[in-house]
C-alpha positions in Angstrom: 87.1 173.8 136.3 88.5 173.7 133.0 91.5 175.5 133.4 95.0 173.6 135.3 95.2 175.0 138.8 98.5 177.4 139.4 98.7 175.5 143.0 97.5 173.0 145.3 95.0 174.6 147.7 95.8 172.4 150.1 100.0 171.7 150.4 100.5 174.7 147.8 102.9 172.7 145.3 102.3 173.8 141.9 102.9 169.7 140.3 99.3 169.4 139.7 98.7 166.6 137.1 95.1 166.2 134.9 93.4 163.1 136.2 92.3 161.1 132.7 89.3 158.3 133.1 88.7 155.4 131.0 90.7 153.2 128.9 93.3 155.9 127.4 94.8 154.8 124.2 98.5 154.3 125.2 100.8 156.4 123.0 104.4 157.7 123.3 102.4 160.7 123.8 101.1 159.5 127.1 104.0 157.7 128.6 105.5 161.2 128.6 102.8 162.7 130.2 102.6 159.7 132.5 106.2 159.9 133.1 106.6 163.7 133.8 103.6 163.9 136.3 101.4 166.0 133.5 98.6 163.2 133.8 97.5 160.9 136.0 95.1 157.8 135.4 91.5 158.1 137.2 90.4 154.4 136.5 87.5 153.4 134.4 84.8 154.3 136.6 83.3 158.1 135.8 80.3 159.3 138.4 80.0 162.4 136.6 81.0 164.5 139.7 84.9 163.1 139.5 87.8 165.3 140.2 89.8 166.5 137.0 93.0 168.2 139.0 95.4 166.0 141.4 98.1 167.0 143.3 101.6 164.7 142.8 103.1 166.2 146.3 99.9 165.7 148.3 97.5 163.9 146.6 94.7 166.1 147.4 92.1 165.9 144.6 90.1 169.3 142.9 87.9 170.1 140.1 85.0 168.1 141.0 81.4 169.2 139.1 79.6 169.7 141.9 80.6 170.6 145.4 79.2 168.8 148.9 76.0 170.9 148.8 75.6 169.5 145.0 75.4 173.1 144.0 77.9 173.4 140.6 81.1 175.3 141.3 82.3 178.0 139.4 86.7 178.1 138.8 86.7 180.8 141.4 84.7 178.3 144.2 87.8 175.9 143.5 91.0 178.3 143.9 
């Protein structure tokens, strides 16, 4: 899923913020983002099959690689 969902499938808010892994390099850049609910953090711990879309109302995670069959989803499987 590469592209920001419009709404949360699950609650149906639209604040849907970009879960980023790792050790991000702090900037003024990200404090915005940070601040603003654009981006979450995701922690340093990346499976490979981790959700890239998180809802700020509800918390409900999307975006994942793979779905619970392990079959790869397609934008359209995740709407």
């Amino acid at each position: 899923m590469t592209k920001r969902p419009r709404k949360c499938p699950r609650c149906g808010s639209e604040r849907i913020a970009e879960i980023l892994y790792g050790l991000p390099a702090f900037s003024k850049e990200l404090r915005l983002d940070l601040e603003t609910g654009r981006v979450v953090l995701g922690g340093c711990e990346v499976t490979g099959n981790d959700p890239r879309w998180r809802c700020i109302k509800c918390g409900h995670e999307m975006g994942h690689l793979r779905g619970a069959s392990g079959a790869a989803l397609g934008d359209e499987d995740l709407a």
